[in-house]
N, CA, C and O atoms as CSV, one atom per row, in Angstrom:
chain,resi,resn,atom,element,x,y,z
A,1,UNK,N,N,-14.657,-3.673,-12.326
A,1,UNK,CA,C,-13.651,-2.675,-12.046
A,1,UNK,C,C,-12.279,-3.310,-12.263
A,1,UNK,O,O,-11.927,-4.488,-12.213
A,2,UNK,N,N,-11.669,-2.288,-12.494
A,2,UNK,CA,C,-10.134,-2.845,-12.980
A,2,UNK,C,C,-9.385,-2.265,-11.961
A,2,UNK,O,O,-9.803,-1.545,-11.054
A,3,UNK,N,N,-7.486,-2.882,-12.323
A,3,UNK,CA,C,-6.949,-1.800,-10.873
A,3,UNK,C,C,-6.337,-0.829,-12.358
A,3,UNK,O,O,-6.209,-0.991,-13.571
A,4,UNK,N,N,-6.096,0.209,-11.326
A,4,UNK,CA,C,-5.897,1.322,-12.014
A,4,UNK,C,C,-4.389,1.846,-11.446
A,4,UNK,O,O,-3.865,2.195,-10.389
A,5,UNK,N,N,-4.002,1.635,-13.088
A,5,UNK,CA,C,-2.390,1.864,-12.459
A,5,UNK,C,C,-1.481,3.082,-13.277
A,5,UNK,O,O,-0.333,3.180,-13.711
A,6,UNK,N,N,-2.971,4.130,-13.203
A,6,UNK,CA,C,-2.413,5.554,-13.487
A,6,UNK,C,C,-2.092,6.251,-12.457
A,6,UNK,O,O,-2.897,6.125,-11.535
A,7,UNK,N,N,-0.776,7.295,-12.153
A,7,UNK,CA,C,-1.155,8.182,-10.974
A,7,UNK,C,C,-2.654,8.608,-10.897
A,7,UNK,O,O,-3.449,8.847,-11.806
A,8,UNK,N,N,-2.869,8.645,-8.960
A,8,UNK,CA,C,-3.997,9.093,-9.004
A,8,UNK,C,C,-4.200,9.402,-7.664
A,8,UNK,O,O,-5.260,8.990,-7.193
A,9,UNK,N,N,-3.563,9.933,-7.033
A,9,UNK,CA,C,-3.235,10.451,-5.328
A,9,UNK,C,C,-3.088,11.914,-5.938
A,9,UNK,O,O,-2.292,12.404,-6.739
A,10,UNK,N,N,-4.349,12.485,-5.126
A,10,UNK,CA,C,-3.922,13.962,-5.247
A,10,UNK,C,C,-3.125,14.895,-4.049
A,10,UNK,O,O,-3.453,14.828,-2.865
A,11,UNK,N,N,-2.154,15.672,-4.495
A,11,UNK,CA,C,-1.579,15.745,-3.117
A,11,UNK,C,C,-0.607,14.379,-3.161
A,11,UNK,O,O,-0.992,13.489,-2.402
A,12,UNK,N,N,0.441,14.126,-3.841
A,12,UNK,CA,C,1.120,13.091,-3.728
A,12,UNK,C,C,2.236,12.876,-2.594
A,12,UNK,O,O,2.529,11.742,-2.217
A,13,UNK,N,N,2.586,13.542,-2.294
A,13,UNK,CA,C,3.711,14.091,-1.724
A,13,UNK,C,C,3.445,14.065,-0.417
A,13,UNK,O,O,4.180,13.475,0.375
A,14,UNK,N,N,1.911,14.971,0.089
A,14,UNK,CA,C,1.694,15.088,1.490
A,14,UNK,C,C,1.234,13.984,1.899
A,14,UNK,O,O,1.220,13.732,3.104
A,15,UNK,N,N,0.706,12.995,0.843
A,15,UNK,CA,C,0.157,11.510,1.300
A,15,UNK,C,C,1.756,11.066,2.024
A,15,UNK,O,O,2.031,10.997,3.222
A,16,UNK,N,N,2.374,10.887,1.196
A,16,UNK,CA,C,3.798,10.366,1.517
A,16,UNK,C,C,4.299,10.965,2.954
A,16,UNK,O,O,4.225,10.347,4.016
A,17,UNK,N,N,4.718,12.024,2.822
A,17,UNK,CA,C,4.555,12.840,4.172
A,17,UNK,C,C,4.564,12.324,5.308
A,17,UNK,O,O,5.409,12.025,6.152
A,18,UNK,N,N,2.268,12.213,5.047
A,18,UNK,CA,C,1.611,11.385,6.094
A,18,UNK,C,C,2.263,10.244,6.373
A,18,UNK,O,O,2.684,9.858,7.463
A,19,UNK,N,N,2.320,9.721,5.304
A,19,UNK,CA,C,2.740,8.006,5.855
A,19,UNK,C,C,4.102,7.834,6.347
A,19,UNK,O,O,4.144,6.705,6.836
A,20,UNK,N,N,5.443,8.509,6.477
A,20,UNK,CA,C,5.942,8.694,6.709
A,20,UNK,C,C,6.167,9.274,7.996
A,20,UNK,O,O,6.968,8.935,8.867
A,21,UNK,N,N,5.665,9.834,7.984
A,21,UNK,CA,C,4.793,10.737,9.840
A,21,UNK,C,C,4.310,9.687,10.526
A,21,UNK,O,O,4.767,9.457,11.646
A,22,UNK,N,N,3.360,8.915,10.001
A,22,UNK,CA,C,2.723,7.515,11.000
A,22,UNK,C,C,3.532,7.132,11.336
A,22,UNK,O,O,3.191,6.735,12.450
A,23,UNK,N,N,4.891,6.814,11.168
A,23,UNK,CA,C,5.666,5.437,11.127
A,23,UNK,C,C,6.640,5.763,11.907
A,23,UNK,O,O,7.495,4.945,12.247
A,24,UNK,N,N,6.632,7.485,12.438
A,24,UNK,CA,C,8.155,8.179,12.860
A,24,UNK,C,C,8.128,7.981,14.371
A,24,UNK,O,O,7.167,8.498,14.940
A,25,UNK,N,N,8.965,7.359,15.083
A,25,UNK,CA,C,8.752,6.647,16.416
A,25,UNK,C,C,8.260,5.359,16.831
A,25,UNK,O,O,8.194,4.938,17.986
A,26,UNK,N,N,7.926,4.784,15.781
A,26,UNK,CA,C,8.167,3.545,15.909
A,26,UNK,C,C,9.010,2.616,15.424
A,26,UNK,O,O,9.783,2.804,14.485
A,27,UNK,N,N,8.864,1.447,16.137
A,27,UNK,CA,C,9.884,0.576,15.746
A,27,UNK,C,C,9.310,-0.296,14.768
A,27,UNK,O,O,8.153,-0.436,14.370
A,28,UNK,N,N,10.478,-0.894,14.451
A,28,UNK,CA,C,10.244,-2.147,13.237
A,28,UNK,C,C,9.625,-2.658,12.834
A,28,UNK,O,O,9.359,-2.618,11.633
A,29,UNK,N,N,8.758,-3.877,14.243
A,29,UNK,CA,C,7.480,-3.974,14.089
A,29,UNK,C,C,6.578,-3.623,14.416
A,29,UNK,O,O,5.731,-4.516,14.405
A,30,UNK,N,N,6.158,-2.524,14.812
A,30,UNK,CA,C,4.933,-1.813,15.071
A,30,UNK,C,C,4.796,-1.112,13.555
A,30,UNK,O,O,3.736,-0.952,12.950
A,31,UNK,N,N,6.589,-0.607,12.935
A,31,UNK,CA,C,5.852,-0.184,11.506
A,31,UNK,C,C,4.968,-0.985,10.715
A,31,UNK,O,O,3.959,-0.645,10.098
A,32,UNK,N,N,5.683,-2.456,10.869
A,32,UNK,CA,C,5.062,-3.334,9.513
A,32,UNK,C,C,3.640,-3.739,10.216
A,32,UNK,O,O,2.656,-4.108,9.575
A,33,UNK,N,N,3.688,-3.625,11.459
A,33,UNK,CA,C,1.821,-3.722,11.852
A,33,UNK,C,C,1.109,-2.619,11.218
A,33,UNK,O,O,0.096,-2.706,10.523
A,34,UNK,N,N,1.787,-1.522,11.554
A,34,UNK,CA,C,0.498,-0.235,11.257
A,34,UNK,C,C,0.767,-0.375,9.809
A,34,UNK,O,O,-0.119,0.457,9.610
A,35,UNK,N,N,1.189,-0.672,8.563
A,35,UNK,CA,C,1.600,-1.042,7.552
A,35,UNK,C,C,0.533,-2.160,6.615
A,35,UNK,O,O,-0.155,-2.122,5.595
A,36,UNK,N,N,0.886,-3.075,7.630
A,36,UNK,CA,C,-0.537,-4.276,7.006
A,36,UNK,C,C,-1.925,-4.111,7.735
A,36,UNK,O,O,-2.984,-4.556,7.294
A,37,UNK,N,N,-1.790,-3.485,8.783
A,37,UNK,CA,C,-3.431,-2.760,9.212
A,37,UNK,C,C,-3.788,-1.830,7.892
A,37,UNK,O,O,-4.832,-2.059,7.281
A,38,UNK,N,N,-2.963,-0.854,7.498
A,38,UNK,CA,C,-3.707,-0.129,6.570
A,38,UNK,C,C,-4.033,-0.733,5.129
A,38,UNK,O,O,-4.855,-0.426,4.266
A,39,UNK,N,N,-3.105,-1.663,5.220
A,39,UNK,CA,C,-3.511,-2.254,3.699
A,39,UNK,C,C,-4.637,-3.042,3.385
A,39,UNK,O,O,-5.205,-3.240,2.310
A,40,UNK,N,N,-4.933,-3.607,4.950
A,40,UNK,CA,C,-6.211,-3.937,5.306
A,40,UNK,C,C,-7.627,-3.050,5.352
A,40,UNK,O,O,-8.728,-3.152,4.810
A,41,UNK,N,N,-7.154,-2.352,6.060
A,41,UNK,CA,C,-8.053,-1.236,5.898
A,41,UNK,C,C,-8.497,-0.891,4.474
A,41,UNK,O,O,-9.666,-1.064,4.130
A,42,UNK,N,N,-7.507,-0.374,3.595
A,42,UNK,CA,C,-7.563,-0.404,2.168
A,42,UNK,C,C,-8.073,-1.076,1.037
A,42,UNK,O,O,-8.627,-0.593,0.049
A,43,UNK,N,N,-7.801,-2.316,1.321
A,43,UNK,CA,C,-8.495,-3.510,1.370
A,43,UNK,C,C,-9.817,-3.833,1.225
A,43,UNK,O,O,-10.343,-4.567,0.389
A,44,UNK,N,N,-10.371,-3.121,2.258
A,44,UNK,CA,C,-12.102,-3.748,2.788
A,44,UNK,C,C,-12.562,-2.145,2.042
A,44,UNK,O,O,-13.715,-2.166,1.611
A,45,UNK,N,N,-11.960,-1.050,1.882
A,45,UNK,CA,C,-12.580,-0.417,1.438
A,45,UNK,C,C,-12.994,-0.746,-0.350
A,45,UNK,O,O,-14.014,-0.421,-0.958
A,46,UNK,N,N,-12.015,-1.353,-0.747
A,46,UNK,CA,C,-12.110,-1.293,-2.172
A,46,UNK,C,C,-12.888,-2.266,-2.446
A,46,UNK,O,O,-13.745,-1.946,-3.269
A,47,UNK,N,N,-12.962,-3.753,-1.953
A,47,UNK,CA,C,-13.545,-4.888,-1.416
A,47,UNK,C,C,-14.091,-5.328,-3.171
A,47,UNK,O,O,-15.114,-5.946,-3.463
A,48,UNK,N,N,-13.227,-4.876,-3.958
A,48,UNK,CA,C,-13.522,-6.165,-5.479
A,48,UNK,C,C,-12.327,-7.167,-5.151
A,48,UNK,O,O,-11.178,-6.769,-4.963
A,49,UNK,N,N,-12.653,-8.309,-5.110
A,49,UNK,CA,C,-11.671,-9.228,-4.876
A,49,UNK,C,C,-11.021,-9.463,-6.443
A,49,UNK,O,O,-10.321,-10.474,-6.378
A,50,UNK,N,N,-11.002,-8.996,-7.585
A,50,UNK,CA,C,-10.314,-9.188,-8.775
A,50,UNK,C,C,-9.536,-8.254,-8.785
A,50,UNK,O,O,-8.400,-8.375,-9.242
A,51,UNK,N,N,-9.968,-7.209,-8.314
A,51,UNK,CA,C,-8.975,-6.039,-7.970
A,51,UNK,C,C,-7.680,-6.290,-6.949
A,51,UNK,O,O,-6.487,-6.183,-7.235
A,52,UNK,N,N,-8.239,-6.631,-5.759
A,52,UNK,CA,C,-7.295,-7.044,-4.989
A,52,UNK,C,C,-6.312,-8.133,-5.529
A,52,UNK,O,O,-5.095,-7.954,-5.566
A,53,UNK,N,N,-6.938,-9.283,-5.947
A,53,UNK,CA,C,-6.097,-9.703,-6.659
A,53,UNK,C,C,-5.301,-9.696,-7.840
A,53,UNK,O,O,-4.671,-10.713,-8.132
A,54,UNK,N,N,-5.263,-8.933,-8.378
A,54,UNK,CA,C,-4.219,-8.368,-9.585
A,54,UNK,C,C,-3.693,-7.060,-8.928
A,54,UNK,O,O,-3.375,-6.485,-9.969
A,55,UNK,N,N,-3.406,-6.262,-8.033
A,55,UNK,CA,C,-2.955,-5.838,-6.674
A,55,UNK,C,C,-1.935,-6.610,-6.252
A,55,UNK,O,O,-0.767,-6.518,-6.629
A,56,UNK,N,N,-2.396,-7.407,-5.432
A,56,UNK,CA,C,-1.270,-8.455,-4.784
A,56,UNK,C,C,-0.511,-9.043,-5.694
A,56,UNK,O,O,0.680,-8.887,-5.425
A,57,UNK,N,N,-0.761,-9.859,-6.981
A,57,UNK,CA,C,0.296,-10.160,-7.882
A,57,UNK,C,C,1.628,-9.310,-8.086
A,57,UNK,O,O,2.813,-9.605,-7.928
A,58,UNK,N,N,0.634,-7.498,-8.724
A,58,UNK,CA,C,1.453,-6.464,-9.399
A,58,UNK,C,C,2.737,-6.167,-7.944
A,58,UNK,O,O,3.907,-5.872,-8.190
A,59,UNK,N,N,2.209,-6.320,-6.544
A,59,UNK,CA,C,2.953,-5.745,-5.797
A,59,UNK,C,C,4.260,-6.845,-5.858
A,59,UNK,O,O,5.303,-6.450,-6.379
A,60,UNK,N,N,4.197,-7.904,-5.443
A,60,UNK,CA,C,4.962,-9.425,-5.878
A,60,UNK,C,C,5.409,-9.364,-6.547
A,60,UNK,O,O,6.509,-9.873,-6.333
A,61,UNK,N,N,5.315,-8.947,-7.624
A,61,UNK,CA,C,6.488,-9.383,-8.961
A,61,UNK,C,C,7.225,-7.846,-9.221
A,61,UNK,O,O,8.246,-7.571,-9.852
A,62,UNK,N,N,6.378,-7.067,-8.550
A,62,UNK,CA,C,7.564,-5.585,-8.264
A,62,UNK,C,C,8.481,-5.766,-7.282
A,62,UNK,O,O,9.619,-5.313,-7.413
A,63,UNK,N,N,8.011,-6.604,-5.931
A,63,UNK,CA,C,9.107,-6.469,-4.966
A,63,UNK,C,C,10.199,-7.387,-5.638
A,63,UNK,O,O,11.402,-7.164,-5.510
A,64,UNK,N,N,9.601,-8.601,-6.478
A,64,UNK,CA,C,10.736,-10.104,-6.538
A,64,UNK,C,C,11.647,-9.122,-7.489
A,64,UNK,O,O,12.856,-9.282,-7.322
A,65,UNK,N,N,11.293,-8.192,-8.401
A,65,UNK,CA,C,12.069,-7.548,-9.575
A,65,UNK,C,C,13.267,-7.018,-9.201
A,65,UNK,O,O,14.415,-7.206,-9.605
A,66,UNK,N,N,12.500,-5.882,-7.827
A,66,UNK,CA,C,13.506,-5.399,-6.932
A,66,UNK,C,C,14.402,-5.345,-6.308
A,66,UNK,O,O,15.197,-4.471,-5.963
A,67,UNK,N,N,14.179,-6.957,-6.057
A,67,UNK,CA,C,14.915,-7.669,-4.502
A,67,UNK,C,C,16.251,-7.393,-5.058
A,67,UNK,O,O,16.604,-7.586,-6.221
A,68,UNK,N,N,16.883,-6.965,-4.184
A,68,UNK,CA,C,18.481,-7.280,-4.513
A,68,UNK,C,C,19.866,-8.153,-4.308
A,68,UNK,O,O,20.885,-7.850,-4.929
């Protein structure tokens, strides 16, 4: 399996929404907990470790691109 880096959230928007909704009342770090819990979660569901890892790279060299 490869990662797949076509849109592919159906319902894009209300995902966002959601996640946005999780996060509303909390603080700082309780966001970035419930944040890396789900990515965890996410994580064990997908559970190809080649996947995950070209994942974690793609996210890394998007944030370093970003950084300002």
């Amino acid at each position: 399996m490869s990662l797949n880096r076509q849109p592919n959230i159906a319902e894009h928007d209300a995902i966002y929404e959601e996640l946005i909704n999780a996060q509303r009342d909390l603080g700082d770090e309780q966001a970035e907990m419930f944040l890396a819990k789900l990515v965890l979660i996410l994580a064990n569901h997908v559970g190809d470790r080649a996947v995950l890892s070209e994942a974690i790279a793609l996210a890394r060299a998007n944030t370093l691109a970003t950084a300002g």
